[in-house]
Structure formats: structure tokens, C-alpha cells
C-alpha positions in Angstrom: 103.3 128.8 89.0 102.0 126.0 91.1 101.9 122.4 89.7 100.2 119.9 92.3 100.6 116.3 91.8 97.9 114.4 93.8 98.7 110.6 95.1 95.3 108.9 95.9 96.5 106.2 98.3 93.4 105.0 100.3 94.3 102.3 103.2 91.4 99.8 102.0 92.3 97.5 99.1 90.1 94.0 98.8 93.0 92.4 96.4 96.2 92.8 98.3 95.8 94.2 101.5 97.6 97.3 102.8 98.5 97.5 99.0 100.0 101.0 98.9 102.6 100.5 101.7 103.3 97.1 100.3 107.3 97.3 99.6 108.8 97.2 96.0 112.3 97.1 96.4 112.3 98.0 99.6 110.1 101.0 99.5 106.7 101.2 99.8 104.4 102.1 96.7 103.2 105.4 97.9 106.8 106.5 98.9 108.1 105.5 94.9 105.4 107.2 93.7 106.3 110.6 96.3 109.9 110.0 95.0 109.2 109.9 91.4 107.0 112.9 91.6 109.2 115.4 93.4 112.0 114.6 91.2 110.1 116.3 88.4 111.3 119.8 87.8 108.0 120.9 87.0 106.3 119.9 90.1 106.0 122.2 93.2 104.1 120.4 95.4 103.1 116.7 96.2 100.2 115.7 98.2 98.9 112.4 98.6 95.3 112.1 99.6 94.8 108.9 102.2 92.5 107.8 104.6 94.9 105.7 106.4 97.4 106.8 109.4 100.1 104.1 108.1 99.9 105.6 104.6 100.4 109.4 106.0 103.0 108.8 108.1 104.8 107.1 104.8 104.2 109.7 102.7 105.3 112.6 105.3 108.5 110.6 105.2 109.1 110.5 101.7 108.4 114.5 101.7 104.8 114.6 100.7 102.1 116.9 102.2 99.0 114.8 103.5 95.4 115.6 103.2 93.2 113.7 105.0 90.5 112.3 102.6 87.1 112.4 104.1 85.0 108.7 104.5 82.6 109.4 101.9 85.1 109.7 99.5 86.8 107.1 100.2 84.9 103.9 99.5 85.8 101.4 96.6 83.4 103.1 94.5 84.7 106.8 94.8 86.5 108.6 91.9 90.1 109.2 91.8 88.5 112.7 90.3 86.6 113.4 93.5 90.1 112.9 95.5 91.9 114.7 93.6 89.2 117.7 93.4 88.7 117.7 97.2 92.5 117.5 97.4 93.5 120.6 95.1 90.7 122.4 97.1 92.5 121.7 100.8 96.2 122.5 99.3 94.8 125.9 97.9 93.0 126.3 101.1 95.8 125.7 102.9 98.5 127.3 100.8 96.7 130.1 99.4 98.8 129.7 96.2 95.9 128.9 93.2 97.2 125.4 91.1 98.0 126.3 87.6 98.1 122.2 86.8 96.8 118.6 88.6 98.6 115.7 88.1 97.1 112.6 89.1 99.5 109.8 89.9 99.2 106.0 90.8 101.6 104.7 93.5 99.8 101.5 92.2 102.5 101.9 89.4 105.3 100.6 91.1 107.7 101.7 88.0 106.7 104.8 87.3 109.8 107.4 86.3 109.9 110.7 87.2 110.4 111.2 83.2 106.8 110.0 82.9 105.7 112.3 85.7 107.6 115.5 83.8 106.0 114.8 80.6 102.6 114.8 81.5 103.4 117.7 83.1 104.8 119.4 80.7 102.8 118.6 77.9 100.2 120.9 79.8 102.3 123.7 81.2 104.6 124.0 78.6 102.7 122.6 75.4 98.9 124.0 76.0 97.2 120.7 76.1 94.0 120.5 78.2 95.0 116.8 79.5 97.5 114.2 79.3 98.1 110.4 79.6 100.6 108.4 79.8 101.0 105.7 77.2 102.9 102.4 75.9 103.3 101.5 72.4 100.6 98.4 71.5 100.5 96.2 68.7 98.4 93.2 70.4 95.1 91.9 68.8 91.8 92.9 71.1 89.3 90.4 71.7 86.0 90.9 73.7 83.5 88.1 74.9 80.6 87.7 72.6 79.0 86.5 69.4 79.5 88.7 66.1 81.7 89.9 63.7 84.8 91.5 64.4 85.0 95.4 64.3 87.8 96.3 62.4 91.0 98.3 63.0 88.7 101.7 63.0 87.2 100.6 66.6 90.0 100.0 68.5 88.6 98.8 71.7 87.6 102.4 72.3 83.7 102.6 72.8 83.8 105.2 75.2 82.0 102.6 78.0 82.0 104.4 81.3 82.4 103.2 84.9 81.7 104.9 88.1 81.5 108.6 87.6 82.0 108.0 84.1 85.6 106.9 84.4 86.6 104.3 82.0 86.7 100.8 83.0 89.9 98.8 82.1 93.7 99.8 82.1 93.5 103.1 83.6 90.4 102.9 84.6 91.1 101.1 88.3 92.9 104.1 89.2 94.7 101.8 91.6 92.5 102.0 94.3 89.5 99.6 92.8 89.9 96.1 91.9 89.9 94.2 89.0 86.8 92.1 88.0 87.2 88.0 88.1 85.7 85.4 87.2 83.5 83.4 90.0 86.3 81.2 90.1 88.7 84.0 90.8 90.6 84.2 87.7 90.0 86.8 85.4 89.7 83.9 82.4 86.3 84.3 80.9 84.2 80.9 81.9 80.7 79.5 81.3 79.3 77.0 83.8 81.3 73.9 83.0 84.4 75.3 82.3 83.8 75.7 78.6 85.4 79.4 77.1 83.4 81.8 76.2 82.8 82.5 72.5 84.7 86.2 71.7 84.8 88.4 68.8 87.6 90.5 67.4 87.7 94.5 68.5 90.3 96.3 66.8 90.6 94.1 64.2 89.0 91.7 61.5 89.8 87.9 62.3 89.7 87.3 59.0 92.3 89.4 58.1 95.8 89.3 59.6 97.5 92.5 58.6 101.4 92.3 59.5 102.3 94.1 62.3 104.3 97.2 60.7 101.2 97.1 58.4 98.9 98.2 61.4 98.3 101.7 62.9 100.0 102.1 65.9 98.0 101.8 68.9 98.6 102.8 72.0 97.5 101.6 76.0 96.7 103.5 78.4 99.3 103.0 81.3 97.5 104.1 84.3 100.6 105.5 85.8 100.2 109.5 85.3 98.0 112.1 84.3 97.7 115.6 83.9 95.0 118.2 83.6 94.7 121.8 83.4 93.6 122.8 86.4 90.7 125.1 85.6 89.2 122.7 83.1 89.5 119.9 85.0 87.4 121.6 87.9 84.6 122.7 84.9 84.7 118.5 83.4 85.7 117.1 86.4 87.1 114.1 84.6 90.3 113.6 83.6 89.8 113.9 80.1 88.5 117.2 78.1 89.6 119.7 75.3 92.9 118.1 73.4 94.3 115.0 75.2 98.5 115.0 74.5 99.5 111.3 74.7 103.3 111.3 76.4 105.0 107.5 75.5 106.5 105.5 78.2 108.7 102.6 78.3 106.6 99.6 78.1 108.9 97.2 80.0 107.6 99.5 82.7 103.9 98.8 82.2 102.8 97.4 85.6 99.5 97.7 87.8 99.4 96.0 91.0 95.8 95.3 91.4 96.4 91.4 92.9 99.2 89.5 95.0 100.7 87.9 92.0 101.3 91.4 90.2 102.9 92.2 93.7 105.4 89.3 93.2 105.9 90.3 89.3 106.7 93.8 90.6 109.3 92.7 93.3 111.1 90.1 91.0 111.3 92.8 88.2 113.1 95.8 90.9 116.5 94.7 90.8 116.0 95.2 86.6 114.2 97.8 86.8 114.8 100.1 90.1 118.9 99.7 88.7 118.1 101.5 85.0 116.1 104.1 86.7 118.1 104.8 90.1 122.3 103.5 89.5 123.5 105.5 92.5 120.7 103.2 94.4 120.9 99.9 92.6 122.7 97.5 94.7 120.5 98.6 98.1 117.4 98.3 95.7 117.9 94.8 94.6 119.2 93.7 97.3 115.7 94.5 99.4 113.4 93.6 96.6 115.2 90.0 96.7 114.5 89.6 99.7 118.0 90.2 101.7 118.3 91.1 105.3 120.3 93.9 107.3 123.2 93.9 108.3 124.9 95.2 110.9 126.7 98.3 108.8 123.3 99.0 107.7 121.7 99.5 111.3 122.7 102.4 113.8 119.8 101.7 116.1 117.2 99.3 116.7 113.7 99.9 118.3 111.1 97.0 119.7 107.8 97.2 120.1 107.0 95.1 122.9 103.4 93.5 122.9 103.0 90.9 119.7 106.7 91.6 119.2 108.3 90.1 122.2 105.3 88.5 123.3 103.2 86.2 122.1 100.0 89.0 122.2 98.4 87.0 125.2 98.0 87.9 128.4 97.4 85.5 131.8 95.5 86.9 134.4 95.8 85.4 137.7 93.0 84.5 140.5 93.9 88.2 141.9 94.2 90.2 138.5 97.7 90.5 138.2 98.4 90.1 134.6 101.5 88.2 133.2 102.9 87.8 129.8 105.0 85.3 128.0 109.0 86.2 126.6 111.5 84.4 124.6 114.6 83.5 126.8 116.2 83.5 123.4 114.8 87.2 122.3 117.0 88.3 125.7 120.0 86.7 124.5 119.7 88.5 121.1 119.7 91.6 122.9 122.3 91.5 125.2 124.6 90.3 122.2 123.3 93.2 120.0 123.9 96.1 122.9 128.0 94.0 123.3 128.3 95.1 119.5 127.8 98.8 120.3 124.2 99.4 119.0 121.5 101.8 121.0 118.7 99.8 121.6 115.3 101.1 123.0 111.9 99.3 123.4 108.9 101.5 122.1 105.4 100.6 123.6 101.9 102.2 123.3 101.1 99.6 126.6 100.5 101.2 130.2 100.9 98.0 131.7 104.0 98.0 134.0 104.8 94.2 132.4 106.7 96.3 129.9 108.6 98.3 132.6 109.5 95.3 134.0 110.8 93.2 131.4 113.2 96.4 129.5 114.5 96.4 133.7 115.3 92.6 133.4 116.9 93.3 129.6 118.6 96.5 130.9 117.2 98.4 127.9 115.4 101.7 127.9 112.4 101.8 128.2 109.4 104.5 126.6 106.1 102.9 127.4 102.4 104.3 127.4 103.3 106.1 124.5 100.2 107.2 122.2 102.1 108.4 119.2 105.0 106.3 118.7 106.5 107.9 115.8 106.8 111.0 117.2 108.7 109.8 120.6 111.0 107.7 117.6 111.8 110.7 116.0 112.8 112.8 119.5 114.7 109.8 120.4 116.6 109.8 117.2 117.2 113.7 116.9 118.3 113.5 120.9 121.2 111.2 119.7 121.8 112.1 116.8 120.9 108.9 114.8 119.2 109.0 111.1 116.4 107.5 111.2 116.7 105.8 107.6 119.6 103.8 109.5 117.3 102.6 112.3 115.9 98.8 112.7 111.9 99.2 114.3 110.3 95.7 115.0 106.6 95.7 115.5 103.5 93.2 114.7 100.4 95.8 114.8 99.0 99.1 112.6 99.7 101.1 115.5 103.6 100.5 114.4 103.3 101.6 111.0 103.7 105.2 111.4 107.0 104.3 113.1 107.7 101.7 109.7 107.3 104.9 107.9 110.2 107.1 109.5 112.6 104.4 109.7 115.2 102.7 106.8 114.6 98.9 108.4 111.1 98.1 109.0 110.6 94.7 110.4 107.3 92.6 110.5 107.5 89.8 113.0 105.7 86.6 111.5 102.4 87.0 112.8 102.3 90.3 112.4 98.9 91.9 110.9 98.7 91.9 107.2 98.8 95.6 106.4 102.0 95.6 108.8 103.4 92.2 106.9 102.9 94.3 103.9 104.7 97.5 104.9 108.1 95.5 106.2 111.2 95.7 104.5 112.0 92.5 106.4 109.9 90.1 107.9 110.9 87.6 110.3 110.7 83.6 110.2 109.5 83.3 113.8 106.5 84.7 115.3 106.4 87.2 118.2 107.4 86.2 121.7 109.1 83.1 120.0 112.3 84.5 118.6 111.5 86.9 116.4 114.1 89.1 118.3 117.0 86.4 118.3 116.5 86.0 114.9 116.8 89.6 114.1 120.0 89.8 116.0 121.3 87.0 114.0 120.5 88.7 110.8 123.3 91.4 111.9 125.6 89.2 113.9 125.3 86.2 111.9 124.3 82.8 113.3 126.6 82.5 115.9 125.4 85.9 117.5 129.5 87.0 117.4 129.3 90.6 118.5 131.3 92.3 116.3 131.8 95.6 118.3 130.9 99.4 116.9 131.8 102.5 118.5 130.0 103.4 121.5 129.8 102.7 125.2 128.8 99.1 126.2 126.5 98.0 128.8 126.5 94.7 131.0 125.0 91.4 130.3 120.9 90.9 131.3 119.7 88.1 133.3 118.3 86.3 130.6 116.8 83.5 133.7 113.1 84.7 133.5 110.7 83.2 130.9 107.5 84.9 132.2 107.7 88.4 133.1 105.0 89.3 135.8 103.7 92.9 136.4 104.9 94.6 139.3 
């Protein structure tokens, strides 16, 4: 029996950009939400559906199959219900194995448990519903703008309005892919011109009447974080919802979307709390990335540069004749030569043809693999060639050509200026931008301030010149 959960995880996001490889506790969403899902015993097979390069190469990483979502399903205004059709089509293609059950799952749900992932799961499987949700306990008071009377407890904020493709608007309804309506001002407080609030009227209850709460009906939210469907009904509704709908409870404390920057920030203060109940063996690596702590050299058994934007400044100066030159960091070469004195393989990574790069990894007396198209894979031949884990590897890069590398690798660092989906997908970002120091400063993050090499096992290598500031092509 074949159980497919689907990630939808599609690279454009208005709100936050690069939002699903933005890091929560130092993994990115789409890799939590890979991680969650294959944990569930009922799941055979994860896929995550992305239009994005950075996001595949994540999700490969975290043990996900990839299907590659095609453009005109992947606008803002595409279903999560079309992604996750055209997705169980391309693993049945592929496989030849016919899905018995869908599960659609949000990496925009940064705490989602595997628990939550099972129960949907099995609430279809193993208890014959046609659909499931995952839900939270609520006992708030709904209000909606407008004049009138309130509705009364029978109405529950439930009137069946539909959005796109007749998905619900609302919690849920976002599928973490869309974004959440504001007001011009870009809040998401209801305003008339003026500043004055809008007049509202009660939804699922009377206003008159204020019933105490263990006098109330239960009500439950919607959490957004996991669903399930039978997978022949689901292909005759296509929606997620039809036949009996089996609500599965999930801890409330849990009950995150990240749809803007500041539920990013809620997210990555609440990991250490949360990321610790859910993952022990894990805690003290998880908190220590979502607050914002750096390597250390026990941490790191390689590192990797990029070289353009990374150790330069992204400029180049062309001369009267052509010959292009680019601008280094004498401090950058001092931070290497102290880092390859404490016994760490170092290797600089480039996509650039230009023989600049050749020539400055000669003046660092570093390795050198440069005019490379597909950087991850070279990363991961390197590593497997020396034996080195790539979840203990350091990769420093500034541009969304690096992110495929950010996805293989345990330490992936942003330099300042880096781009924002790149800034977003670092476990580490540095203080100083590229081709000012962003290197020294890495190499004091593992040898502290003073750049005291404290040496590992492993050959050395001798000093670099460190008296060139502007490396020209040869």
C-alpha cells in the first residue's frame, strides 16, 4: 500500500522571500516538513512539488523525491489541489506503484510533528475516512467586519466562502504558498480612511450573550499543517475535502503559519521550546541555531568558498586592454591560512571561467574547482573522494547558484550582501559583506577572535602570501 505525502514548496513567495528554505532552527522549512513526514510509519513516499532549484536540491537532501512543478501551476493563484494532483500523477508515472492515500503537507508549518502527519494518515488508511484535517482546540470569540446582528453559536464562522478553485480562504486556506490579505497600510487591522476601525459584528456568537467558556461547544481551527485524502476521491472532487471529513487534534502551542517576516521571527524564537519537546536527542544543536549561534570548530570538518560575491566584492575592473581584475580581502587570506594551520580541508568552489579565480586559490594555496556548472554535484564528489560528511561541511556563498550546495551541506553560510533567497537559506550569516571580510570573520567564528589555530588531525600546508590586495587575471 502506497501512502504519498506531497510538499508544495514553490520558490516565489511575495511576503518573505525564499520563504520555504528560510531556516527554523537551523533547518530549512521544506527539510522539517521532509523530516516530519518520513518519520511517519504510514508514509512510503515523500515528494515535494517545487519550481525552484534551491528548494529541490533541499529537499533531495532531506530524502524527498522532487517533481518538477510545471509554470502554469505554479503562480500565486494556483491550487495546492492542482500540485498535488499533477504530483500523485508523476510519482505513479514514475513508480508504477498506484497511491492508495495523498497527504498534503505545509512546510509553511514550521512545527509540524510527525504525530500530526501519522494521524491524518491514519485516520484514512486505517479508519475509512474520505479526508482529514488537522485541528486545534478553539474557544475564541469570531468577529467579522460589518453592520448586523451577531449570528449565533450555530454559524461558527463557517459559511462555506470559497477562494481560488474553491479552496477556502483563511487559516488553511493560504496553503502556505499564497499570502495573506492586508490592509493598504500593510497591517492586517481592518481600517477606514482616517484611521477610524471598522464597525464588526459577532460570527459564532451573540454579543449580547457571553456564555462561559466550558458552557460553549467546542470549536475547533483549522491548523493548515496536514491533510489527508483518499486517493481515488480526491482525484473525482479534486478538493481536499469530500465524503466524511475525520478531524485529528494537534497541540495548539504548535499552531504556526509563516505567511510574513514577523511570523518568521515568532517561529525561530519559539524552536529552542519547541524543536527540544519534539526532537530531545537534537535539542541542544536545534536551539542553539535557531538562537542565532555560530560554528565551531568541532562542528566543521571542511569548509567550501564560493569565490565571486563571496571573496569579492561582485565587481569587476576592466582595464584599457580588457584584462579584468577583481578586488580581495587581505584579511579573508589571513583567515585562511590560519584555518588550513588548524588542520581543516579547504577548497574554493566557483561556477566563474575567469582565470582571476585560478589565480587567487594559487596565491591562497588552496584548491581550486572553477568553471563548474553544477556546484553541488562537484561538492558532493569532493566530499565522497575524502571521505568527509557533508552535514559537517562549512559552504560560504552570496548568490542562488549556491543554494543547491546550501542544501547538501550541515553549515550554510550567507555572506552579508548576499541575495535574499540565499540570506534566507543560511544557517549563519555573516556581519561583513563579501570581499570585505566575510571570510576572516568566518575563520574567527571557529578559531575565536584571535585566529589561534587550534590544530586537528591532518597534514598541514604552508603559509600564503597574503601581500596582494587585487588579484589580476593571468
Amino acid at each position: 500500500m502506497t501512502v504519498l505525502a506531497v510538499i508544495p514548496a514553490r520558490g516565489g513567495s511575495r511576503g518573505v522571500p525564499g520563504k520555504n528554505l528560510a531556516p527554523v532552527g537551523g533547518v530549512p522549512l521544506v527539510a522539517r516538513a521532509v523530516r516530519e513526514s518520513l518519520a511517519a510509519p504510514l508514509v512510503t513516499d515523500v515528494v515535494v512539488s517545487t519550481d525552484d532549484p534551491g528548494i529541490a536540491a533541499a529537499a533531495r537532501s532531506a530524502g524527498a523525491r522532487v517533481v518538477v512543478r510545471p509554470v502554469e501551476i505554479a503562480g500565486d493563484t494556483a491550487s495546492s489541489e492542482t500540485a498535488v494532483l499533477h504530483a500523485m500523477d508523476a510519482f505513479e508515472a514514475l513508480s508504477g506503484e498506484r497511491v492508495r492515500a495523498v497527504l498534503l503537507v505545509q512546510c509553511t508549518s514550521p512545527f509540524l510533528t510527525r504525530d500530526d502527519v501519522q494521524g491524518v494518515a491514519a485516520a484514512v488508511v486505517a479508519d475509512g475516512a474520505d479526508s482529514a484535517v488537522t485541528v486545534a482546540p478553539f474557544h475564541g470569540f469570531v468577529w467579522r467586519e460589518g453592520e448586523g446582528e451577531g449570528e449565533g453559536e450555530g454559524d461558527g464562522g463557517r459559511e462555506g466562502e470559497r477562494g481560488r478553485d474553491g479552496q477556502g480562504e483563511g487559516q488553511g486556506g493560504r496553503d502556505g504558498e499564497g499570502e495573506r490579505p492586508t490592509a493598504a497600510d500593510g497591517t492586517s487591522r481592518p481600517t477606514v480612511p482616517g484611521g477610524a476601525p471598522l464597525p464588526g459584528r459577532g460570527v459564532n456568537h451573540d454579543p449580547a450573550v457571553r456564555p462561559r467558556r466550558q458552557d460553549r461547544p467546542l470549536d475547533f481551527l483549522e491548523t493548515g499543517a496536514a491533510y489527508a485524502m483518499d486517493a481515488a476521491g480526491f482525484r473525482t472532487a479534486r478538493h481536499r475535502f469530500f465524503g466524511r471529513t475525520a478531524l485529528v487534534p494537534a497541540d495548539p502551542a504548535r499552531v504556526l503559519e509563516v505567511d510574513d517576516p514577523h511570523d518568521l521571527a515568532r517561529a525561530r524564537a519559539l524552536a529552542p521550546l519547541l524543536d527540544e519537546a519534539n526532537h530531545p536527542a537534537t535539542a541542544t544543536a536545534t536551539a542553539a541555531a535557531a538562537g542565532g549561534d555560530l560554528p565551531r570548530l568541532d562542528d566543521i570538518d571542511a569548509v567550501v568558498l564560493d569565490f565571486d560575491g563571496t571573496q569579492t566584492d561582485d565587481r569587476v575592473h576592466i582595464d584599457a586592454d580588457g584584462r579584468e581584475t577583481v578586488s580581495v580581502h587581505r584579511g579573508d587570506g589571513l583567515g585562511i591560512d590560519r584555518l588550513r594551520t588548524a588542520g581543516l580541508p579547504l577548497l574554493i568552489l566557483s561556477s566563474e571561467r575567469n582565470p582571476v579565480v585560478a589565480a587567487r586559490a594559487r596565491k591562497l594555496r588552496l584548491p581550486v574547482l572553477h568553471g563548474i556548472d553544477r556546484k553541488d554535484l562537484a561538492l558532493k564528489e569532493w566530499c565522497e573522494e575524502r571521505g568527509i560528511d557533508p552535514g559537517r561541511v562549512l559552504y560560504a556563498g552570496n548568490d542562488i547558484n549556491d543554494l543547491p550546495c546550501f542544501g547538501l551541506v550541515g553549515w550554510p553560510v550567507a555572506v552579508a550582501n548576499a541575495h535574499d533567497p540565499v540570506r534566507a537559506a543560511a544557517r549563519a550569516v555573516t556581519a561583513a559583506r563579501g570581499g570585505e571580510g566575510a571570510i576572516r570573520e568566518i575563520a574567527s567564528w571557529l578559531l575565536g577572535p584571535e585566529l589561534t589555530p587550534h590544530h586537528r588531525p591532518g597534514p598541514g600546508a604552508p603559509a600564503a602570501d597574503q601581500s596582494q590586495h587585487t588579484t589580476p587575471a593571468q
